[in-house]
C-alpha positions as CSV (number, residue, x, y, z in Angstrom):
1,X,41.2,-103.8,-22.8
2,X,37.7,-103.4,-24.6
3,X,36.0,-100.3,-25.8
4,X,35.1,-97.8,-22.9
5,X,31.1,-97.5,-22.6
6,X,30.7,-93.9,-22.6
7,X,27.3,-94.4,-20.9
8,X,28.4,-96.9,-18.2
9,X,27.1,-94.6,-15.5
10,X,23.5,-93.5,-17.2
11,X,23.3,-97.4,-16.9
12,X,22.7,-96.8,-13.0
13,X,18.9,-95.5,-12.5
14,X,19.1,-93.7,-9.5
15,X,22.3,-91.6,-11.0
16,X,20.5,-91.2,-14.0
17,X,17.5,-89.9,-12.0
18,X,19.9,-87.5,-9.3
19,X,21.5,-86.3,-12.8
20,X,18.5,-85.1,-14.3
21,X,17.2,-83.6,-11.3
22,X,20.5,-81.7,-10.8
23,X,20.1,-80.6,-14.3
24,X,16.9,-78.8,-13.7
25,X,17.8,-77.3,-10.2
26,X,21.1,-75.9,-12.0
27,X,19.5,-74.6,-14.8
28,X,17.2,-72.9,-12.3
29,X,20.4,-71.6,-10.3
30,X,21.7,-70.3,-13.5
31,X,18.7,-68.6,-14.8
32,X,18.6,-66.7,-11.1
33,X,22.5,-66.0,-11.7
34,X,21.6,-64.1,-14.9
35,X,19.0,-62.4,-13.7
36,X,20.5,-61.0,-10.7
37,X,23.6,-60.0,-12.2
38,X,21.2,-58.5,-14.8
39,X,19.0,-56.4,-12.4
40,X,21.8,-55.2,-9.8
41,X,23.7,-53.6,-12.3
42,X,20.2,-52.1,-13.8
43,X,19.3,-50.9,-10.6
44,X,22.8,-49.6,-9.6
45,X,24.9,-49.3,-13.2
46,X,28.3,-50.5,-10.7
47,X,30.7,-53.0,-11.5
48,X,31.3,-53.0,-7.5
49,X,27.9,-54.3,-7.3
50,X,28.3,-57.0,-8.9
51,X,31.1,-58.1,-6.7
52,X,29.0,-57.8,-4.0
53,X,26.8,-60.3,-5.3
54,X,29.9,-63.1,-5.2
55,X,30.5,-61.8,-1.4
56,X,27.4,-62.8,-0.1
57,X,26.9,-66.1,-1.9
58,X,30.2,-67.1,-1.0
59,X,30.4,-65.9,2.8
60,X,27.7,-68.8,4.1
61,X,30.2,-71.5,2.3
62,X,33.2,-70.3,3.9
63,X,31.6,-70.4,7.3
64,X,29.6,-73.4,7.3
65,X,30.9,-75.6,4.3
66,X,33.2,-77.6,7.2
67,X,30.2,-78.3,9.6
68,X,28.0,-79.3,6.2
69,X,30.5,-81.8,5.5
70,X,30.9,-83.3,8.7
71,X,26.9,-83.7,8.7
72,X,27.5,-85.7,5.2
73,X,29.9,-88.0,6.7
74,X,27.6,-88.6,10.0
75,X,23.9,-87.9,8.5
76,X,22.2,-89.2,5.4
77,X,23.2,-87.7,2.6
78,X,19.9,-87.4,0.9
79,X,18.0,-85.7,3.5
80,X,20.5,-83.4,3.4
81,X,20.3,-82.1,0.0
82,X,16.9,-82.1,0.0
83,X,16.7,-79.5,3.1
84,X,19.2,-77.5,1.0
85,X,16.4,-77.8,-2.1
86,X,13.5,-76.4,0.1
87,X,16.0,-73.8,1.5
88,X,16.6,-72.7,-2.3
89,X,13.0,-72.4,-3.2
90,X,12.6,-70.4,-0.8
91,X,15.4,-68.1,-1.3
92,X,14.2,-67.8,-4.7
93,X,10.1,-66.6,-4.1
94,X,12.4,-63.7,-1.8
95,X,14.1,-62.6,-4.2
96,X,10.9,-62.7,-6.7
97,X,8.7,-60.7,-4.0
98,X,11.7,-57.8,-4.0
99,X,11.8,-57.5,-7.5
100,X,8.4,-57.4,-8.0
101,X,7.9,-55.3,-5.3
102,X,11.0,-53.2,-6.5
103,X,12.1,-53.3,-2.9
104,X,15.1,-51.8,-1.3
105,X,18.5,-53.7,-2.9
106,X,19.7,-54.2,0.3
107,X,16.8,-57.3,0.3
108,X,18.1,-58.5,-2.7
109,X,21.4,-59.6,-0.7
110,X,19.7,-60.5,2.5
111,X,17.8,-63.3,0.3
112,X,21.7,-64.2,-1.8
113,X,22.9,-64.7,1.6
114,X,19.6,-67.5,2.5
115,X,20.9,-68.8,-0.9
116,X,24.3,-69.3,-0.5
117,X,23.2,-70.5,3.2
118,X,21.6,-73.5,1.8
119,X,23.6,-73.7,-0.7
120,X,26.6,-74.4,1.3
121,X,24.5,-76.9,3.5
122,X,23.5,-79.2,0.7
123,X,26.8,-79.5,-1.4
124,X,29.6,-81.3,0.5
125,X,26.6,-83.9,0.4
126,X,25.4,-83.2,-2.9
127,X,28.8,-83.8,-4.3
128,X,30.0,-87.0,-1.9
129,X,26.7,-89.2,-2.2
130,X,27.7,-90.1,-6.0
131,X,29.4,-92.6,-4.9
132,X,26.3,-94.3,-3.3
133,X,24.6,-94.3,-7.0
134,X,27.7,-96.0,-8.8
135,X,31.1,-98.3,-8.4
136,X,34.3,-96.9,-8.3
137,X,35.3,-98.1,-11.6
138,X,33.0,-96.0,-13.9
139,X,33.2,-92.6,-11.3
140,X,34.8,-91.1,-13.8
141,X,32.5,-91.8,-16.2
142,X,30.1,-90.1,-13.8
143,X,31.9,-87.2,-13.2
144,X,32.0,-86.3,-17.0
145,X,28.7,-86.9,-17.0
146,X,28.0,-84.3,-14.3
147,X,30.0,-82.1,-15.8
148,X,28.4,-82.3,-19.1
149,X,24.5,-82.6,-17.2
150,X,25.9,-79.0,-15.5
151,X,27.1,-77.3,-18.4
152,X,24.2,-78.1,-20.5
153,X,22.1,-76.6,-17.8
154,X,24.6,-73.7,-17.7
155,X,24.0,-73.1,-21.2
156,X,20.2,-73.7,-21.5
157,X,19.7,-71.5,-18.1
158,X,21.3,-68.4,-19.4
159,X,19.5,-68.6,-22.8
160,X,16.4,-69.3,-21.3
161,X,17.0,-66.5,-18.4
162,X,18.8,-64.1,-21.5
163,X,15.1,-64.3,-23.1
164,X,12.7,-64.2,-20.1
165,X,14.4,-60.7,-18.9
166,X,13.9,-59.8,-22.7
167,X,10.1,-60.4,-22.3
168,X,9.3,-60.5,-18.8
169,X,11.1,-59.5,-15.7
170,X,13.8,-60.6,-13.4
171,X,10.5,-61.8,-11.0
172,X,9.3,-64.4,-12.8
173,X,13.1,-65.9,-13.4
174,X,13.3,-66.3,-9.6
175,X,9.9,-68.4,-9.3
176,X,11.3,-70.6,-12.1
177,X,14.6,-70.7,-10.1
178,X,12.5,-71.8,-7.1
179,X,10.4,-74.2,-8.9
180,X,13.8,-76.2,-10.6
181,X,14.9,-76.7,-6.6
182,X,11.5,-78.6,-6.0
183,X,12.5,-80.5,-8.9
184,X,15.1,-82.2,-7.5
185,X,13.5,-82.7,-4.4
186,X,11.2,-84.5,-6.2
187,X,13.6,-86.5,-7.9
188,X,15.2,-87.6,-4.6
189,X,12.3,-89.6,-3.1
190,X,12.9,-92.1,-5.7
191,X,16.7,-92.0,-5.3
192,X,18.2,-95.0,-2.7
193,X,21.9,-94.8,-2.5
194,X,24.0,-97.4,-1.3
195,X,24.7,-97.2,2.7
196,X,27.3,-94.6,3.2
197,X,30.1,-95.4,5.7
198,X,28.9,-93.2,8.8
199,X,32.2,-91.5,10.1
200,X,32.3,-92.5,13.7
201,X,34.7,-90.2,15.2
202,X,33.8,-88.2,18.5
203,X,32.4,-84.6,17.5
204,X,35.2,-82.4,17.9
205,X,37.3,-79.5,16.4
206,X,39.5,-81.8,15.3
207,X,37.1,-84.4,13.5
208,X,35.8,-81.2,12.0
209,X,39.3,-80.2,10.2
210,X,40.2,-84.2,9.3
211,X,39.3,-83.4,6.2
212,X,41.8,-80.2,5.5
213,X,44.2,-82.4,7.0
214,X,43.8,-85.1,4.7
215,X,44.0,-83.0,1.5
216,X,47.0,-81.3,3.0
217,X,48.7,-84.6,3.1
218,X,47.4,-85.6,-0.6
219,X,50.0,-83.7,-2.9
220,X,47.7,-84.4,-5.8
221,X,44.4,-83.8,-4.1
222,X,46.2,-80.2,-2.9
223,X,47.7,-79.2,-6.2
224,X,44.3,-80.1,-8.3
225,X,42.5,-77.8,-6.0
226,X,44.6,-75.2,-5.9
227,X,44.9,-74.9,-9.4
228,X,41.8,-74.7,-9.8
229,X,40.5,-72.6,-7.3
230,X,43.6,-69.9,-8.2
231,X,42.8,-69.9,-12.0
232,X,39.0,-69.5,-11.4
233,X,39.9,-66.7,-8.6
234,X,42.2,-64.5,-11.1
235,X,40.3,-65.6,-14.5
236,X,37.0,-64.7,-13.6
237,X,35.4,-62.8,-17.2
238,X,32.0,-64.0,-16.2
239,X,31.7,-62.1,-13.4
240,X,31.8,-58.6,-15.5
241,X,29.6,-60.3,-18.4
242,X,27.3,-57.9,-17.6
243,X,29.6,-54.6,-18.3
244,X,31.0,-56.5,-21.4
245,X,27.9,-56.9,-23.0
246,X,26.5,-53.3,-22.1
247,X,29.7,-51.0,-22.5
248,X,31.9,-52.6,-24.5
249,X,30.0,-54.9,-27.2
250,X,26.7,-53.0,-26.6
251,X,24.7,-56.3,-27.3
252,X,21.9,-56.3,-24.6
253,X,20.4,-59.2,-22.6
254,X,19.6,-61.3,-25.4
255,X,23.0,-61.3,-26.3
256,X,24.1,-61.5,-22.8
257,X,22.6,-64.8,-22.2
258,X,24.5,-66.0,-25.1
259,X,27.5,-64.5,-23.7
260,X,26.5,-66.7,-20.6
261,X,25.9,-69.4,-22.5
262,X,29.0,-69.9,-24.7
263,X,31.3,-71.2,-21.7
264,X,29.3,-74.4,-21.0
265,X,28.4,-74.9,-24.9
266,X,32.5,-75.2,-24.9
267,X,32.4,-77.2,-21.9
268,X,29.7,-79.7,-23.0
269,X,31.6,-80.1,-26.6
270,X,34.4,-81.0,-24.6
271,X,32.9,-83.2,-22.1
272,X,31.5,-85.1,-25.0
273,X,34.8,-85.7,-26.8
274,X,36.1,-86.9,-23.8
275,X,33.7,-89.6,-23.1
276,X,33.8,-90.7,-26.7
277,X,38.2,-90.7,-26.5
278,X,40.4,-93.4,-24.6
279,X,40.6,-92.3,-21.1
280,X,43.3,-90.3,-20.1
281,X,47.2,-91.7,-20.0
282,X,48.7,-88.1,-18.5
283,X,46.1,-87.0,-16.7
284,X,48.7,-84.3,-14.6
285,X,50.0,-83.0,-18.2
286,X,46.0,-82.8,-19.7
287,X,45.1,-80.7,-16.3
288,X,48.6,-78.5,-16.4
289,X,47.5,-77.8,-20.6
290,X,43.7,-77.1,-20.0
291,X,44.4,-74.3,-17.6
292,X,46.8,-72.5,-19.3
293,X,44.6,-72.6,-22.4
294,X,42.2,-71.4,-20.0
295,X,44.1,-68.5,-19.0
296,X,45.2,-67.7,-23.1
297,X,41.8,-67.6,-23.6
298,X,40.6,-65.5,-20.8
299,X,43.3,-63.0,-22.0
300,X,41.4,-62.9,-25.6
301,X,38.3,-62.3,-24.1
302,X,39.3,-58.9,-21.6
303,X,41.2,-57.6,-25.0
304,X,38.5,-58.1,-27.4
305,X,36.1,-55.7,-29.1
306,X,34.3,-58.2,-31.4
307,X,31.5,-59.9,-30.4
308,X,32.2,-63.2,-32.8
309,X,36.0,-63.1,-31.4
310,X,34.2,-62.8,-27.4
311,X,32.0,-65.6,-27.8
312,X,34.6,-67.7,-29.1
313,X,36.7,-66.8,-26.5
314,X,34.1,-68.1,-23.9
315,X,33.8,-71.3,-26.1
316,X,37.4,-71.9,-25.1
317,X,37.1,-70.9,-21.3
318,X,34.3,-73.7,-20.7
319,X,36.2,-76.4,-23.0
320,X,39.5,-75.9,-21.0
321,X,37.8,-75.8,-17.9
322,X,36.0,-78.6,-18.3
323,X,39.0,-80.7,-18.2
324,X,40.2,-79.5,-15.3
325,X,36.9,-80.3,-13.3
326,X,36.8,-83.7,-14.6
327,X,40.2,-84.7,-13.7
328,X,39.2,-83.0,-10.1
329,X,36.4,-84.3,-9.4
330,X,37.8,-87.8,-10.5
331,X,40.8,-87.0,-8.3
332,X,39.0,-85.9,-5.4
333,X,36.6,-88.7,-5.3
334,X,38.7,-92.0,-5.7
335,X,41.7,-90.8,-3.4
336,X,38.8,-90.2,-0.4
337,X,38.2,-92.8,1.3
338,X,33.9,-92.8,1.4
339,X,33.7,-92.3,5.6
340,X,35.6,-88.9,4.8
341,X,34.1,-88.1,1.3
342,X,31.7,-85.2,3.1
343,X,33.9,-83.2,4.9
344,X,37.1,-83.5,2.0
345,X,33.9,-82.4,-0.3
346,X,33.4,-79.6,2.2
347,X,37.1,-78.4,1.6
348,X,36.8,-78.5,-1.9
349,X,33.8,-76.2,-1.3
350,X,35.7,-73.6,0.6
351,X,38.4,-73.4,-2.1
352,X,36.6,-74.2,-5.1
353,X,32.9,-73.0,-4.8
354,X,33.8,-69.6,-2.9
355,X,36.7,-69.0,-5.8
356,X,33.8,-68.2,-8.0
357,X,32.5,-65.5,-6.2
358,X,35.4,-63.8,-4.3
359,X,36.5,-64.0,-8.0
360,X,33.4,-61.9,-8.5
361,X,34.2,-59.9,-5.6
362,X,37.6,-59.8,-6.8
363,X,36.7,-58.8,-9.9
364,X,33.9,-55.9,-9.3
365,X,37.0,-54.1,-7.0
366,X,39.7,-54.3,-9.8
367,X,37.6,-53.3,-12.4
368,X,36.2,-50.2,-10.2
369,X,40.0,-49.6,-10.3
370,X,41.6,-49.9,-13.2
371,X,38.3,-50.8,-15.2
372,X,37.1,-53.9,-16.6
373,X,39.3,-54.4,-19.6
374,X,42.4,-54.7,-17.4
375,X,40.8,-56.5,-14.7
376,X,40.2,-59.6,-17.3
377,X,43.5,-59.7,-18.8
378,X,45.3,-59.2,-15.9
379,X,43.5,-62.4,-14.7
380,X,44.5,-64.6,-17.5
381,X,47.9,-63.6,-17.0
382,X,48.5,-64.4,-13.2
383,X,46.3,-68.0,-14.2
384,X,49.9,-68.3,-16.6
385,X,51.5,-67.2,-13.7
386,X,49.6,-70.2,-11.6
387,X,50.2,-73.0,-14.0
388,X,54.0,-72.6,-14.3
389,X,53.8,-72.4,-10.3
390,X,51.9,-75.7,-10.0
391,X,53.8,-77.9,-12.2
392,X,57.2,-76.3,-10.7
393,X,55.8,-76.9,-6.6
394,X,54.0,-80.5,-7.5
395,X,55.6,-83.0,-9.2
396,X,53.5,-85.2,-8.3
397,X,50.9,-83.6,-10.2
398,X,52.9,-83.7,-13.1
399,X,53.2,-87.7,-12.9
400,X,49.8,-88.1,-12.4
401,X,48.8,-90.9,-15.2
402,X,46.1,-92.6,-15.4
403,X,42.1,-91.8,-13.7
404,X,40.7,-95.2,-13.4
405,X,43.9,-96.4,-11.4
406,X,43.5,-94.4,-8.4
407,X,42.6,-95.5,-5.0
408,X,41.8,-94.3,-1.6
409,X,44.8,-94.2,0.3
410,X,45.5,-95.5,4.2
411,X,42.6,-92.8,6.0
412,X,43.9,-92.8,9.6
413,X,44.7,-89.5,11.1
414,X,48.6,-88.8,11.3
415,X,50.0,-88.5,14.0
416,X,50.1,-85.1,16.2
């Protein structure tokens, strides 16, 4: 077997191109993250409020994430995402006109909800039309790549949003945010994917929900998600960031962005080891590993009172996680057959995109309960609590070797 190129995707122009747009539009997303965070708890000094913030991004993906990804399977998936970019811009020039305006908060979440609206419309294609820009055999080569191309935004995009709220105002973060969507828009005119196999089944309910059904009848597609989506749900610090770096490390919004920032600088170290390392032999141990370091290290970060111990912390969040999303993504992507990629992309959505913010949601109640410290640890521990539950209900997961031998299993629907 020869060396593994670690750039065998970049190879591909139009992924190259759809990465570096996606880089920009995220690091926009994740400037706008910081500063809304930022200026709801300003405005309103609740951790409740924050919470809120996850509810409405995450509401529009729960309702309309399945349609979205039966529109991926039917529709092109380009024009798709690029509706969802216009959408986002202008989400964002809202959300700038309230803040500048220092409008009733109440707008503030009426424009989060346009956002996680088109949000949820552009990502079951977002996510299922890299297949069109390379061959199965280097996906997931593409996938760490992805992740690495998001966490680099997700660390650059706090930093940068960490400094504009230090010299400017939340306002100007939002046009910024709006501008990075156009971005990729741009980027997309010069993107031609391969043709995407149109799903031909009769619209129904039924052709709606294949997709559930499919992942409820792939053990390893189900246990990755799940995983996942409960460890992110439970071991959610970055939602009460904010309160962390005002009450207990006292470090302000300059060091709140780095707070931000940490998690993907982890990620991104660890996305680049693994491209440079033989792939994966044990993929199912690796994933099982990565999330209980995940949860150790959330638990370090809710007990800590030291800044240098709390960013370190957050170093190790985003390096475990990132394994976990590259063996998912991998997973997800090369046991789908490509006329079901949108709506199994949709499901994914549901579990994995909302877990972030109902974690957020989850999060802002706990820690109005039994405050914030608590609220983290107690997260880490039940993501323990998760791991030993995977590896005991999945054994499958546990077997799972090798990435680059998957393949899309038989499709057809079962039987009623």
């Amino acid at each position: 077997m020869g060396k593994p190129d670690p750039l065998a995707s970049l190879r591909r122009p139009g992924f190259l191109l759809y990465l570096a747009g996606s880089l920009v539009s995220n690091a926009g997303n994740q400037m706008r993250t910081v500063a809304v965070g930022w200026e709801v708890y300003q405005r309103t000094q609740t951790p409740l409020s924050l919470g809120l913030i996850g509810l409405v991004l995450a509401l529009p993906v729960l309702l309309l994430a399945l349609p979205a990804g039966a529109a991926a399977d039917r529709y092109p998936r380009k024009g798709l995402i690029q509706i969802a970019q216009v959408g986002l811009a202008l989400s964002g020039v809202g959300l700038a006109w309230v803040s500048f305006t220092d409008g009733p908060i109440a707008l503030t979440y009426a424009f989060l909800l346009g956002t996680g609206t088109f949000r949820a419309v552009g990502w079951p294609a977002a996510q299922a039309i890299v297949t069109g820009l390379v061959p199965a055999p280097v996906f997931a080569n593409a996938a760490m790549w992805r992740s690495v191309a998001f966490q680099l935004s997700a660390t650059l995009g706090p930093l940068a949003g960490g400094v504009l709220l230090a010299v400017y105002s939340p306002g100007v973060v939002y046009l910024l945010d709006a501008a990075s969507s156009l971005v990729l828009f741009g980027c997309l005119l010069f993107v031609v994917p391969t043709p995407q196999a149109r799903s031909t089944e009769k619209r129904s309910w039924a052709s709606l929900i294949e997709g559930a059904r499919f992942v409820r009848r792939q053990p390893v597609i189900l246990s990755t998600i799940t995983l996942d989506m409960v460890a992110v749900l439970f071991g959610g610090a970055v939602a009460l960031l904010p309160v962390y770096a005002t009450d207990v490390l006292g470090v302000g919004a300059t060091g709140f962005g780095w707070m931000r920032a940490m998690p993907s600088l982890g990620a991104i170290t660890m996305g680049l080891a693994l491209a440079l390392l033989p792939p994966m032999r044990k993929a199912g141990r690796a994933l099982l590993v990565a999330v209980a370091a995940f949860g150790l290290a959330t638990i370090v970060f809710g007990l800590s009172t030291s800044y240098p111990l709390s960013l370190a912390a957050l170093f190790c969040i985003g390096a475990a996680d990132n394994v976990s999303v590259v063996i998912r993504s991998t997973v997800l992507q090369l046991l789908t057959p490509d006329a079901m990629r949108g709506r199994v992309a949709a499901v994914n959505a549901v579990f994995i995109g909302t877990s972030n913010e109902i974690g957020e949601l989850e999060s802002g109640v706990v820690a109005s309960l039994i405050g914030s410290v608590a609220t983290v640890a107690l997260g880490g521990v039940l993501t323990l609590v998760t791991v030993a539950a995977a590896a005991a209900i999945w054994p499958p997961l546990r077997r799972l070797g090798s990435l680059e031998d998957l393949e899309p299993p038989d499709a057809r629907p079962a039987p009623a």
